[in-house]
C-alpha positions as CSV (number, residue, x, y, z in Angstrom):
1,X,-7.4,-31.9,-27.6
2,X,-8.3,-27.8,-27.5
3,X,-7.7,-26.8,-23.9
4,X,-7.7,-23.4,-22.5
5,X,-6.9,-21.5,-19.1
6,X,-9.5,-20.0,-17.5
7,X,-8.7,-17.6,-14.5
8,X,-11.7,-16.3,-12.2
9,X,-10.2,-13.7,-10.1
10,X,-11.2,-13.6,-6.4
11,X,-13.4,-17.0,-6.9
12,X,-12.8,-19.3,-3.9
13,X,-14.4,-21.8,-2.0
14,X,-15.9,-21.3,1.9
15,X,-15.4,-23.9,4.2
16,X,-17.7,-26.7,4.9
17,X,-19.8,-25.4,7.6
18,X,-19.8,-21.7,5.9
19,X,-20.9,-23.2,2.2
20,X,-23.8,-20.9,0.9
21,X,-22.7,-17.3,2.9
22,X,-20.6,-16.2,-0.1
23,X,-21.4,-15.1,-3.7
24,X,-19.8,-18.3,-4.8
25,X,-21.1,-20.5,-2.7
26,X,-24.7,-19.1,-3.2
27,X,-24.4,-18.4,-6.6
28,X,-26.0,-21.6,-9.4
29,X,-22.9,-23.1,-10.7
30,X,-24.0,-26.3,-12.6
31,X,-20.4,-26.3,-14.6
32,X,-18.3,-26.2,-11.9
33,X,-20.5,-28.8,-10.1
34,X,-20.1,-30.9,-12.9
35,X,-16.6,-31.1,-13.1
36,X,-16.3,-31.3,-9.2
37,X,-18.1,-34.0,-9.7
38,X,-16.4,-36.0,-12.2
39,X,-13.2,-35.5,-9.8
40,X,-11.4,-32.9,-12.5
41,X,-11.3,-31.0,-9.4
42,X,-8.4,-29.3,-7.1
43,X,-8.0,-27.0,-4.7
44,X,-5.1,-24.7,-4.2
45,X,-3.9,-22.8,-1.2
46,X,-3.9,-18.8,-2.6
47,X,-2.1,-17.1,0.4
48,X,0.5,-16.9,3.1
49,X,3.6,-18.5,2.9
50,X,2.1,-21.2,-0.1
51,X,2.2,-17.9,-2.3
52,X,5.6,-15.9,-1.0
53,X,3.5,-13.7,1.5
54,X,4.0,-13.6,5.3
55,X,2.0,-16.2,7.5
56,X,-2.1,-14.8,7.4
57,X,-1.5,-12.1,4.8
58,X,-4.5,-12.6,1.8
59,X,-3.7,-13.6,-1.8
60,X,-4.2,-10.9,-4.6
61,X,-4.7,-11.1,-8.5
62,X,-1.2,-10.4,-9.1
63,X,0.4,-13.1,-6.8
64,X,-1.7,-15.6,-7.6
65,X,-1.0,-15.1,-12.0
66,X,2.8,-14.9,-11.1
67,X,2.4,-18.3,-9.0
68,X,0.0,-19.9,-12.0
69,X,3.2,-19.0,-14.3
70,X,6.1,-20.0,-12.6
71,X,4.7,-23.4,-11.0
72,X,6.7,-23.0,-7.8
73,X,7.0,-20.5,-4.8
74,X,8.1,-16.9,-5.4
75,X,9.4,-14.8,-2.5
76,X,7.3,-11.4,-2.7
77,X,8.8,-8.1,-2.2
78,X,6.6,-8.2,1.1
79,X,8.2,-10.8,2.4
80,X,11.8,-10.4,0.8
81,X,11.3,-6.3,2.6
82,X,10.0,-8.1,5.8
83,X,13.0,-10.2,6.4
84,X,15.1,-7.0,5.3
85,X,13.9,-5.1,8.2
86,X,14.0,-8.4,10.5
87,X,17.7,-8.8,9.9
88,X,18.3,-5.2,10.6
89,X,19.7,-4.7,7.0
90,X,17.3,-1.6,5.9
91,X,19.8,0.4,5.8
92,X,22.1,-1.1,3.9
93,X,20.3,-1.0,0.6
94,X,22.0,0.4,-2.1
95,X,20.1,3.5,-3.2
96,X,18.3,3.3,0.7
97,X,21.6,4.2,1.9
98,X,22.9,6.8,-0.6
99,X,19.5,8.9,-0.1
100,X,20.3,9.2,3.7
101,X,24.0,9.7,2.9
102,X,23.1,12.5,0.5
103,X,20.2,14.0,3.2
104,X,23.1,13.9,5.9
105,X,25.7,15.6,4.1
106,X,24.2,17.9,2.3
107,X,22.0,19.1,5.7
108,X,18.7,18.0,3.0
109,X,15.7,15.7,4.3
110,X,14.4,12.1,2.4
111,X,11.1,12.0,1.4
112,X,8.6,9.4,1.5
113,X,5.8,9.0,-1.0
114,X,3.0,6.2,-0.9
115,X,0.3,4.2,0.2
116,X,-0.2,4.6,4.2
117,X,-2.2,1.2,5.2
118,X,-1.5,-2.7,6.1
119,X,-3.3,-4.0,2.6
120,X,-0.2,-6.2,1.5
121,X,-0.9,-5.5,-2.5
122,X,0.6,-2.4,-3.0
123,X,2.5,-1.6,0.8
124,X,2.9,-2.2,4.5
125,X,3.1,0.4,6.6
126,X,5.3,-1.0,8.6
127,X,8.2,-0.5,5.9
128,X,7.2,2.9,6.3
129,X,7.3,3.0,10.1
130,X,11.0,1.3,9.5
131,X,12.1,3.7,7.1
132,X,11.2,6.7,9.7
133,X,13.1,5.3,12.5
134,X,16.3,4.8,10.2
135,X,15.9,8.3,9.4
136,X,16.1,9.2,13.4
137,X,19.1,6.8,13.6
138,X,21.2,8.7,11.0
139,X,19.9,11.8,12.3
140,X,17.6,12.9,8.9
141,X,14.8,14.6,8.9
142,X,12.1,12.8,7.1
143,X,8.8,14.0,5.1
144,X,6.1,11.9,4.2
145,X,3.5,12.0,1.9
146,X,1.0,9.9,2.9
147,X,-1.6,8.2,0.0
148,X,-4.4,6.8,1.6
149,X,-6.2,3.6,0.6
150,X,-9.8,2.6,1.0
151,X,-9.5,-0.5,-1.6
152,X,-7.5,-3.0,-0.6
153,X,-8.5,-1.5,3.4
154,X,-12.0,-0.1,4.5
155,X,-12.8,2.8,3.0
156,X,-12.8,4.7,6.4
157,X,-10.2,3.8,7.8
158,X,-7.5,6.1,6.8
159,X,-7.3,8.3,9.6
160,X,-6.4,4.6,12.1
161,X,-3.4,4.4,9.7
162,X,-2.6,8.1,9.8
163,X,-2.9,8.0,13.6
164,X,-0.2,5.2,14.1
165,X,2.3,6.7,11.5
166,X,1.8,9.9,14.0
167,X,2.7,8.1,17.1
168,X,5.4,6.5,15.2
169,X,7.1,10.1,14.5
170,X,7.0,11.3,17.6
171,X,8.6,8.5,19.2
172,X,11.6,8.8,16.8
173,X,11.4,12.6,16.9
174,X,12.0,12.9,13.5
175,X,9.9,14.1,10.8
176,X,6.2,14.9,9.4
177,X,3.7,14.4,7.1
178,X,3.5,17.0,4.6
179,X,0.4,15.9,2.4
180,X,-2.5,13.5,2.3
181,X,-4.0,12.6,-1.2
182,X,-6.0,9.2,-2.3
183,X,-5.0,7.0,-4.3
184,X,-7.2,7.9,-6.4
185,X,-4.8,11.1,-7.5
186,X,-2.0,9.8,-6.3
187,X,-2.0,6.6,-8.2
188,X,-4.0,6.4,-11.2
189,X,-2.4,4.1,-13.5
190,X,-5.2,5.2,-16.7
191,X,-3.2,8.2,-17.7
192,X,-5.5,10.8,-16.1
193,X,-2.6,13.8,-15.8
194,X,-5.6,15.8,-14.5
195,X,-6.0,13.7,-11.8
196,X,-1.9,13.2,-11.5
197,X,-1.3,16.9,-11.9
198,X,-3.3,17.7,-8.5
199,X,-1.5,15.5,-6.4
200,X,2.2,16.6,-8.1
201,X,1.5,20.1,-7.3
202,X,0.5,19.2,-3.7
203,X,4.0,17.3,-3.4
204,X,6.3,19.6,-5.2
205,X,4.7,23.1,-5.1
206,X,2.7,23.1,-2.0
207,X,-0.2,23.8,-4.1
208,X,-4.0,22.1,-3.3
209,X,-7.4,23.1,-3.0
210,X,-7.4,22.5,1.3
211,X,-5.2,22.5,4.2
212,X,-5.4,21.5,7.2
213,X,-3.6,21.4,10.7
214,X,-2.8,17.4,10.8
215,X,-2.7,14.1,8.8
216,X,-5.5,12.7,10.7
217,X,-7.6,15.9,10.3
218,X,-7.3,15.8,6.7
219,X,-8.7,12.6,6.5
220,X,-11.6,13.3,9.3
221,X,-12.4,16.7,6.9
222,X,-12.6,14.5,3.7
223,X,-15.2,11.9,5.4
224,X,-17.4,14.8,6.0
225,X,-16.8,16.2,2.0
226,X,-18.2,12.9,1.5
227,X,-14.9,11.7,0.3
228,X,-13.9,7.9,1.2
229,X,-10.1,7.3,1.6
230,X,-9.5,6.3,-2.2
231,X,-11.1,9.6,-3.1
232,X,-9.3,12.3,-0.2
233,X,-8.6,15.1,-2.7
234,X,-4.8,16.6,-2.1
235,X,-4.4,18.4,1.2
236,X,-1.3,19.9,2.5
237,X,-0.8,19.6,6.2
238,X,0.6,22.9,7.8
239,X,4.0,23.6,8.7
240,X,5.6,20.9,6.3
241,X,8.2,22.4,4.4
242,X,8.4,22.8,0.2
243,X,9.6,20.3,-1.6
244,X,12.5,20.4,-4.2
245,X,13.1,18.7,-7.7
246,X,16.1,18.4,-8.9
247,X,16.4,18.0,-13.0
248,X,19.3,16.1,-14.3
């Protein structure tokens, strides 16, 4: 018998007493009735824990085709990071440690590039927060370069995640942000250099269209551009120093 596999991403079922206030549930579907019906019918729980993620955090298409593949549970880097930073082992990662190492000795800085928001598919930024307070215990100044989201989070709510990462710097006394770009430039993944190229300069050269005074005004400026989080074009944040590559 010809079968095939069939994955609807994001497709799930309401419960009982909500049936009929999502797309699905409102939507005609006289094929999946039908096999509902006929009882060739299961459900499957698509987050948490039953997935690899922490307790309450939501499914995503990747977890859910990695699960479908390997028929059993796989730890996520979320969790696997999670546990990392609840067993006070950050800093002995490998390469984790070696950056600082290198920062310390050499009087440099570590810098942290990525997505600044609690969305679970691509970051936490509670790593981030971690990361920042190792850097005041081993006495390194740290730079951030903060990506903002507005896909896997509201679209305005950038400048709530910028705000904490703030407070969370000047508790440990240690470090900044030095830019703010959306994800938009900061990770395209359909080989737009164009859109690449703007958020590398801002990083490495210092070099974008606006600056501003503070993370959280860059974001605030870019709402009234008419810019949504994804789309906050690359701003430097004064008084963060310039960045240096290294070519090997």
């Amino acid at each position: 018998m010809d079968a095939a596999l069939v994955i609807l991403d994001g497709w799930g079922l309401a419960p009982d007493d909500q049936s009929g206030r999502d797309a699905v549930g409102a939507a005609a579907t006289p094929n999946f009735d039908a096999l509902r019906e006929a009882g060739a019918f299961g459900t499957m729980t698509a987050h948490g824990r039953r997935v690899g993620l922490p307790e309450g955090q939501m499914g995503n298409s990747e977890v859910g085709h990695m699960h479908l593949g390997a028929g059993r549970v796989v730890k996520q880097p979320f969790t696997r990071i999670n546990d990392t930073i609840a067993e006070n082992e950050l800093g002995e990662i490998d390469a984790i440690a070696a950056a600082f190492e290198h920062a310390a000795d050499t009087g440099g800085r570590v810098h942290f590039a990525g997505l600044v928001s609690d969305g679970g598919v691509h970051s936490d930024q509670s790593h981030l927060h971690a990361l920042i307070e190792l850097a005041a215990e081993r006495g390194v100044d740290a730079v951030t370069h903060a990506f903002t989201d507005g896909r896997d989070t509201p679209p305005k709510s950038g400048a709530d995640y910028l705000a904490d990462l703030q407070r969370t710097i000047e508790q440990h006394e240690t470090g900044h942000v030095a830019t703010v770009t959306g994800r938009y430039y900061a990770m395209d993944r359909d080989h737009n250099w164009e859109r690449t190229r703007k958020a590398y300069d801002a990083i490495v050269n210092r070099d974008a269209r606006y600056e501003t005074d503070s993370a959280v005004a860059a974001v605030e400026e870019s709402y009234e551009r008419g810019e949504t989080d994804e789309f906050v074009e690359p701003t430097l944040v004064s008084g963060a120093p310039r960045s240096k590559t290294v070519t090997r």
